[in-house]
C-alpha positions in Angstrom: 132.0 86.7 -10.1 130.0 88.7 -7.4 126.5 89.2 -8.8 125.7 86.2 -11.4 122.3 85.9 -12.9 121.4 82.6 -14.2 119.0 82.3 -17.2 117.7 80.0 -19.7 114.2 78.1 -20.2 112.1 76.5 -18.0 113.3 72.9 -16.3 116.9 74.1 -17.4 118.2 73.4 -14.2 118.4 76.3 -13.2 117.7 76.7 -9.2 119.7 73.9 -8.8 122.7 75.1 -10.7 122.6 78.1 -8.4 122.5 76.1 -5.3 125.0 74.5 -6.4 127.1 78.0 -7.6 125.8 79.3 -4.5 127.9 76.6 -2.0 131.1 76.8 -3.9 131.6 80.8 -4.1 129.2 81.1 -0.3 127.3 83.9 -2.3 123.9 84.2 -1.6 121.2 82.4 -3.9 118.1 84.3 -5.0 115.3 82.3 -6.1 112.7 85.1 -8.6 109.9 82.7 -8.6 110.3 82.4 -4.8 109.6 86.2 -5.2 107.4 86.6 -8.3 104.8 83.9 -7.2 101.7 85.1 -4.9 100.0 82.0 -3.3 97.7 80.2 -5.8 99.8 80.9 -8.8 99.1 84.5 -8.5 102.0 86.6 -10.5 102.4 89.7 -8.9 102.1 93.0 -10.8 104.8 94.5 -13.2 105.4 97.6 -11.4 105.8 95.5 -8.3 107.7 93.2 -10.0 110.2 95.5 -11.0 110.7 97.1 -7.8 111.0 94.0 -5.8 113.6 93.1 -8.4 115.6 96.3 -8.1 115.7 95.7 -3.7 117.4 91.7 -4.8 119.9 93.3 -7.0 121.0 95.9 -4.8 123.8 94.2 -2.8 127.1 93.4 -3.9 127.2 90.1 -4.1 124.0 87.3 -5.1 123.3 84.9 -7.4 119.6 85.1 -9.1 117.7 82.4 -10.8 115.1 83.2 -13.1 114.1 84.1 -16.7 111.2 86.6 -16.4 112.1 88.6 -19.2 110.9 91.5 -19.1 113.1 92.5 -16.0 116.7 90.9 -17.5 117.3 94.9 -18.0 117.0 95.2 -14.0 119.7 92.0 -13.0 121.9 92.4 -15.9 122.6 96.4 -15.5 124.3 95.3 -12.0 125.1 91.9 -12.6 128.6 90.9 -13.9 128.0 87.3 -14.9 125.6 85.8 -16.4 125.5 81.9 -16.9 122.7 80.7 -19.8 121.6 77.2 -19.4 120.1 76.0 -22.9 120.1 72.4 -22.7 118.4 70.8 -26.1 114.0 71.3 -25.5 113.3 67.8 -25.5 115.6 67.6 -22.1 113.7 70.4 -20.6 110.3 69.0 -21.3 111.4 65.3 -19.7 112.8 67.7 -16.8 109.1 69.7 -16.6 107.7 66.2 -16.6 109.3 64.5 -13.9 109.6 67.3 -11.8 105.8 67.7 -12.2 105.4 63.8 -11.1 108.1 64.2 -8.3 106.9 67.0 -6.7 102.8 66.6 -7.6 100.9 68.8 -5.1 103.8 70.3 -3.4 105.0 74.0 -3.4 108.6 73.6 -4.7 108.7 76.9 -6.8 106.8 79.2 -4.4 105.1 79.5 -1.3 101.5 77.9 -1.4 102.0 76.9 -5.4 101.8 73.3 -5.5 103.9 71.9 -8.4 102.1 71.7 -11.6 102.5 71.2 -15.6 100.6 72.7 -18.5 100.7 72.4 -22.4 101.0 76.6 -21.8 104.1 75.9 -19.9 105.1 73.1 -22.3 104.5 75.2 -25.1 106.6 77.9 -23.9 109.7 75.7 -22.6 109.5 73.8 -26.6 109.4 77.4 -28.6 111.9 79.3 -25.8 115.0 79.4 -27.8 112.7 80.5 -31.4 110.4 83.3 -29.4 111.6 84.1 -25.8 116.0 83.9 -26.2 115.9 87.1 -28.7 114.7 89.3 -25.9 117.8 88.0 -23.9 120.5 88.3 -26.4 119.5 91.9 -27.4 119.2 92.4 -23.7 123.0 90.8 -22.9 123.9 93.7 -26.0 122.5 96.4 -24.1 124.7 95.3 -21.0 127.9 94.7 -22.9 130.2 94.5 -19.4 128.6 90.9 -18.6 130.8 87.9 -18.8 128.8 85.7 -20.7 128.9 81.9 -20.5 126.5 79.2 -21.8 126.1 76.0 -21.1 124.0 73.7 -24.0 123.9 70.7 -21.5 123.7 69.5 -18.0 127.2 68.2 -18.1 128.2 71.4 -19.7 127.0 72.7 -16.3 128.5 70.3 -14.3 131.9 71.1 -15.8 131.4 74.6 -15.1 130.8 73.9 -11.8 133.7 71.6 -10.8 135.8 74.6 -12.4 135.0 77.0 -10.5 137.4 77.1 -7.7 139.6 77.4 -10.4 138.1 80.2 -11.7 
């Protein structure tokens, strides 16, 4: 486990599973909305997008967090892990929610992107395992070399995480 790309809808835990991955192996963490995210909520441009992506993923060993979907191609052709956090919706709409009242008005995600919470982003987080998960299992197909491992809970996640020393 050298280059791990951790996936999965939003308020999955995500970042802070790879924080967390990132202290017990010392790889280096990679944060994509850190990177995607232009000040003001501004996405930055697909062509752009994938390049920036292709300069993370060129070392040996990291850790990204992030869905963007349209560039799993680009971290799973030189990852060789990839963890999938799909806790149940309803748990990742309470975790949009209070993250949303914790952190109201600061930039957590991104530089100069104070937090914030939209039926859009609800929307998308409620229907992500019906409309947005197909694109990522026909891309984990595509890049049959991956070790796969998903985690349907936040103690699922935990457990994976005290384990891997063992690993």
């Amino acid at each position: 486990m050298k280059r791990v790309a951790v996936v999965g809808p939003g308020c999955a835990g995500k970042s802070t599973f790879a924080e967390e991955l990132g202290r017990r192996t010392s790889l280096p963490v990679i944060h994509l909305d850190h990177h995607f995210w232009k000040p003001g909520w501004v996405e930055t441009p697909s062509d752009e997008w994938e390049r920036i992506q292709a300069e993370l993923v060129a070392p040996d060993q990291w850790i990204i967090d992030g869905n963007y979907g349209a560039t799993f191609d680009v971290r799973f052709a030189r990852a060789d892990t990839v963890v999938i956090l799909q806790p149940p919706a309803p748990s990742c709409i309470a975790g949009a929610l209070h993250r949303s009242l914790r952190h109201r008005g600061k930039a957590v995600q991104a530089a100069e992107c104070p937090e914030r919470v939209d039926a859009d982003f609800l929307r998308w987080i409620w229907r992500y395992k019906r409309d947005s998960r197909p694109w990522m299992d026909k891309a984990l197909v595509r890049h049959g070399h991956l070790a796969v491992v998903e985690l349907r809970s936040r103690r699922q996640a935990q457990e994976f995480l005290s384990r891997v020393g063992e690993l």
